[in-house]
Backbone as a ProteinNet text record, in pm:
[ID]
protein_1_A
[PRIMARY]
XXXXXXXXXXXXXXXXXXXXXXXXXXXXXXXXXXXXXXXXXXXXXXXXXXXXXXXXXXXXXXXXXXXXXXXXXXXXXXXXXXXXXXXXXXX
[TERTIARY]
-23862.8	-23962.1	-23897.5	-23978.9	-23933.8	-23915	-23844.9	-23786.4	-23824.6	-23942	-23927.7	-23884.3	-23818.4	-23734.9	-23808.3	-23770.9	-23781.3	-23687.4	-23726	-23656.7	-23692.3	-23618.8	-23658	-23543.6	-23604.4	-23501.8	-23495.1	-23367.3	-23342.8	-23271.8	-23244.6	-23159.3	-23029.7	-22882.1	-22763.7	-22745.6	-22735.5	-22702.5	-22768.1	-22896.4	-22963.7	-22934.3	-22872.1	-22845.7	-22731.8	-22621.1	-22449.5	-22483.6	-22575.3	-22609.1	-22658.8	-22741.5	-22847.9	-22722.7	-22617.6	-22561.9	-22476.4	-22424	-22311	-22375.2	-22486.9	-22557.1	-22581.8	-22633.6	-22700.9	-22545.8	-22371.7	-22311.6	-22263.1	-22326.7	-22254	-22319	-22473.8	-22533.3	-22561.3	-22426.5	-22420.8	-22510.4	-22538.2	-22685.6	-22707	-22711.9	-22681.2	-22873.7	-22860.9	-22982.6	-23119.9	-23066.4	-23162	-23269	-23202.3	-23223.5	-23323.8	-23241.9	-23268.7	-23436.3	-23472.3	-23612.7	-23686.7	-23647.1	-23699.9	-23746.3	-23641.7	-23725.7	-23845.6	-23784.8	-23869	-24028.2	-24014.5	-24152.8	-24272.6	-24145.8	-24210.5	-24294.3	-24183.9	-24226	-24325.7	-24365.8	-24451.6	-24625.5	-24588.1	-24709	-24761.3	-24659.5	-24674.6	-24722	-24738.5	-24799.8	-24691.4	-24559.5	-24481.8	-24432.4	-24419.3	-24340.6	-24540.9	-24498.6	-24564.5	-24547	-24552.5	-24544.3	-24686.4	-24650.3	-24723	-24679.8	-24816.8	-24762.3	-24808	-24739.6	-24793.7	-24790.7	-24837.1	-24855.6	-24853.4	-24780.4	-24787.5	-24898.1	-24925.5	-25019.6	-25088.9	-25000.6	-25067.8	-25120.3	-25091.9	-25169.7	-25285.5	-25293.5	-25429.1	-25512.1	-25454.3	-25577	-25610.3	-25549.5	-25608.4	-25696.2	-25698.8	-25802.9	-25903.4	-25857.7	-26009.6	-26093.4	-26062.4	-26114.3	-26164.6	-26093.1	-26180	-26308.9	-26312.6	-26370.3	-26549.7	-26480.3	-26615.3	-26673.5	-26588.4	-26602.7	-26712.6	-26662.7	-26756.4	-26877.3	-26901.7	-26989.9	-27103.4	-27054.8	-27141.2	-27187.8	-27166.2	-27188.8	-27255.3	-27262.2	-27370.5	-27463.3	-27474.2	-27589.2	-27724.1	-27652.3	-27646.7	-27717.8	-27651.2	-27737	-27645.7	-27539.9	-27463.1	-27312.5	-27355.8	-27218.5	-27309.4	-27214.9	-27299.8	-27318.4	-27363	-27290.7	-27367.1	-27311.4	-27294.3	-27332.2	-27425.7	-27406.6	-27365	-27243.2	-27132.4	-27020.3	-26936	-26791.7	-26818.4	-26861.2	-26889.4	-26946.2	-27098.8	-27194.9	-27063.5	-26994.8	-26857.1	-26780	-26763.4	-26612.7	-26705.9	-26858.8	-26936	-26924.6	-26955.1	-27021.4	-26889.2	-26758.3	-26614.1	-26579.2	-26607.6	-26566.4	-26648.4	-26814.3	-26867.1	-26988.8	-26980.7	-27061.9	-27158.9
-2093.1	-2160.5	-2286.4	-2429.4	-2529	-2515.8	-2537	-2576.1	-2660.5	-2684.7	-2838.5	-2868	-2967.5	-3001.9	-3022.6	-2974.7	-2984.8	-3022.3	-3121.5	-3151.8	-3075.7	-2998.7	-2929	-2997.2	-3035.1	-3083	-2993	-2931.2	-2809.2	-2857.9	-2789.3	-2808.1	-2772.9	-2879.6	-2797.8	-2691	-2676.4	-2503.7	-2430.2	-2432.1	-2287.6	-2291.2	-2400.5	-2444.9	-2381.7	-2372.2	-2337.6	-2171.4	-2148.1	-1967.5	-1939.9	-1959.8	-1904.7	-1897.7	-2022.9	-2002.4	-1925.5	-1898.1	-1791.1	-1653.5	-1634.2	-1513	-1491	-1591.9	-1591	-1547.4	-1616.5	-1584.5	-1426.7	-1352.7	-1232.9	-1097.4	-1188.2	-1083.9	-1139.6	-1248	-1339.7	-1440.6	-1485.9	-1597.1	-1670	-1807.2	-1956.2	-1997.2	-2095.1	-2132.4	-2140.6	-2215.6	-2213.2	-2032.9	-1996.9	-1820.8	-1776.2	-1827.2	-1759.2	-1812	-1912.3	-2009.2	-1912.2	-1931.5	-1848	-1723.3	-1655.9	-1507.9	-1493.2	-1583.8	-1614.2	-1654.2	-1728	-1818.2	-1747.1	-1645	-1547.6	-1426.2	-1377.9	-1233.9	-1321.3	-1446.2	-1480.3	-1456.4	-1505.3	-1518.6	-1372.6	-1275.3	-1186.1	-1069	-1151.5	-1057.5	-944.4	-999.4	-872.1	-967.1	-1094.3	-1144	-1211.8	-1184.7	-1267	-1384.4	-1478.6	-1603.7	-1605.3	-1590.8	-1611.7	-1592	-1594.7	-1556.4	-1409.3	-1319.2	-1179.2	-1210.5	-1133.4	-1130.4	-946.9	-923.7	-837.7	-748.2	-602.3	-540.1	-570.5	-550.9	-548.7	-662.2	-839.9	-929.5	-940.4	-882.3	-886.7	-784.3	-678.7	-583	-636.7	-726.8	-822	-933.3	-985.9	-1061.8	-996.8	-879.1	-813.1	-771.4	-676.1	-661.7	-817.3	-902.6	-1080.2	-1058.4	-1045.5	-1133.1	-1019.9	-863.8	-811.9	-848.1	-896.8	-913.5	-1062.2	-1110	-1231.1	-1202.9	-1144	-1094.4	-1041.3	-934.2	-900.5	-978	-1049.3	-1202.6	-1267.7	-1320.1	-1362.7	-1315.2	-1202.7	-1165.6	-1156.5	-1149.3	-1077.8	-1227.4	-1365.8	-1473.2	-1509	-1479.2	-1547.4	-1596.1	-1631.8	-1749.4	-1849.6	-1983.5	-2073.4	-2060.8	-2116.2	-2104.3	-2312.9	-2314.5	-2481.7	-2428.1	-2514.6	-2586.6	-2623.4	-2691.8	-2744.1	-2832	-2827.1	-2876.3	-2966.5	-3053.5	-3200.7	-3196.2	-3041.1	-3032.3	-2992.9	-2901.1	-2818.5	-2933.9	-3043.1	-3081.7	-3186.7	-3283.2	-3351.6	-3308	-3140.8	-3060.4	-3059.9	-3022.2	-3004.8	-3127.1	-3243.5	-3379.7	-3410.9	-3345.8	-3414.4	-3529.8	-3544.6	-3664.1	-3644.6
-20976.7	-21058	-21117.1	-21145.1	-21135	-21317.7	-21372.5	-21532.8	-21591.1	-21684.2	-21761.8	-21892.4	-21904	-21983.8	-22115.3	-22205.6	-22317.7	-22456.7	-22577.7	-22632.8	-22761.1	-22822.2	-22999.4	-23099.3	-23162.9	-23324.9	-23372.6	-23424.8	-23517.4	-23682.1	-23743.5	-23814.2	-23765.7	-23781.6	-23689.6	-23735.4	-23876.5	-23912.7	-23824.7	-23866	-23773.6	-23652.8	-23563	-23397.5	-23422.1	-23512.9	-23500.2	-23513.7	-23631.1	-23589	-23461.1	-23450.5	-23316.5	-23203.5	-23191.2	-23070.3	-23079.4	-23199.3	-23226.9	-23236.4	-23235	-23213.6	-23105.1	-23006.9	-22911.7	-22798	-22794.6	-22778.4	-22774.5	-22889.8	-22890.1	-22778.8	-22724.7	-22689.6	-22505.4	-22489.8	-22345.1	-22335.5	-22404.4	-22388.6	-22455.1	-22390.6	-22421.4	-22508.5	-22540.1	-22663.7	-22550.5	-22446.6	-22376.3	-22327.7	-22275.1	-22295.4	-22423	-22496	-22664.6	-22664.2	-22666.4	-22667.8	-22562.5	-22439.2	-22357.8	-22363.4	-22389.3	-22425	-22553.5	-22706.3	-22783.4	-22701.8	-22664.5	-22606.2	-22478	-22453.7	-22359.1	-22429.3	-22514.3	-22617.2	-22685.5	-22740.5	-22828.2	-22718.4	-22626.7	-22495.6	-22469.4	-22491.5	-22430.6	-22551.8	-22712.6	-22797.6	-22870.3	-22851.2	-22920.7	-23029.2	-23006.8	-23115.8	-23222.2	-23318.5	-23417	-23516.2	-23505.8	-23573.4	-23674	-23810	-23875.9	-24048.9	-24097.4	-24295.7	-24280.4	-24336.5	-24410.9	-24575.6	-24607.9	-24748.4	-24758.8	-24913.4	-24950.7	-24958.6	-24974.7	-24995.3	-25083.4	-25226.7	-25352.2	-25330.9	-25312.9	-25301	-25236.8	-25132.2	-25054	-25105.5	-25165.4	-25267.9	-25351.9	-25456.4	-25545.1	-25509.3	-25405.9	-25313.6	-25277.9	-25237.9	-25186.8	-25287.8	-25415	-25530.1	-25573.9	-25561.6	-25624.1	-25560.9	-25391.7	-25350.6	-25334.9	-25359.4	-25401.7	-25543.9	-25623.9	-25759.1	-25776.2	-25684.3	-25679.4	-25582	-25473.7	-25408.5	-25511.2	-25567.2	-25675.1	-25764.2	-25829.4	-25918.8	-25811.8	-25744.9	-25681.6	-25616.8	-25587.1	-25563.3	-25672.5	-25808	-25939.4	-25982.6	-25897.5	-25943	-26108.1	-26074	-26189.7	-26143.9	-25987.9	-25972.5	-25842.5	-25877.6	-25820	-25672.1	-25569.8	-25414.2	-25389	-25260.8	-25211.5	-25044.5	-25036.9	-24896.9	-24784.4	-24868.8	-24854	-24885.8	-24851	-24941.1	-25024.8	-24928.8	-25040.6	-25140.8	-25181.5	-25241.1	-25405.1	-25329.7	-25436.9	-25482.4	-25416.7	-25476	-25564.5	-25538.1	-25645.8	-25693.9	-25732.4	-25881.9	-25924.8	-25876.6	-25968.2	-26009.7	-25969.1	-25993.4	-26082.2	-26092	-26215.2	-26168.6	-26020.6	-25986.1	-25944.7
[MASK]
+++++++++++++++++++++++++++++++++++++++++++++++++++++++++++++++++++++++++++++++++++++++++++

């Protein structure tokens, strides 16, 4: 399979770890990207934010908390954005 070249800016630190890691287990940076970029395609690796439990239970309790208030007709709702950010601006 034909290889295409690719250029990544790292920080050198994290480039002087990775290769000294990537060394201990036979495998040069190029490798290292590779398998990364593969496991990411392939759904085992995850790239993303988690957030704590307790935080997202406190979100979820908000966001019935406000559900209820508006249905209830005692919180505002918009349109849309622009309609929200006039009324917060005042205009």
């Amino acid at each position: 399979m034909m290889k295409h070249p690719t250029t990544v800016r790292l920080d050198p630190v994290l480039y002087k770890q990775v290769l000294r890691e990537a060394g201990k287990a036979g495998l040069n940076f190029s490798s290292v990207v590779h398998l990364l970029l593969r496991a990411f395609i392939e759904g085992t690796v995850e790239i993303g934010v988690s957030y704590p439990k307790k935080y997202l239970t406190m979100i979820e309790k908000e966001a019935k908390t406000l559900r209820r208030a508006h249905r209830a007709g005692k919180a505002k709702s918009y349109r849309s954005s622009k309609a929200l950010f006039d009324d917060i601006l005042g205009r």
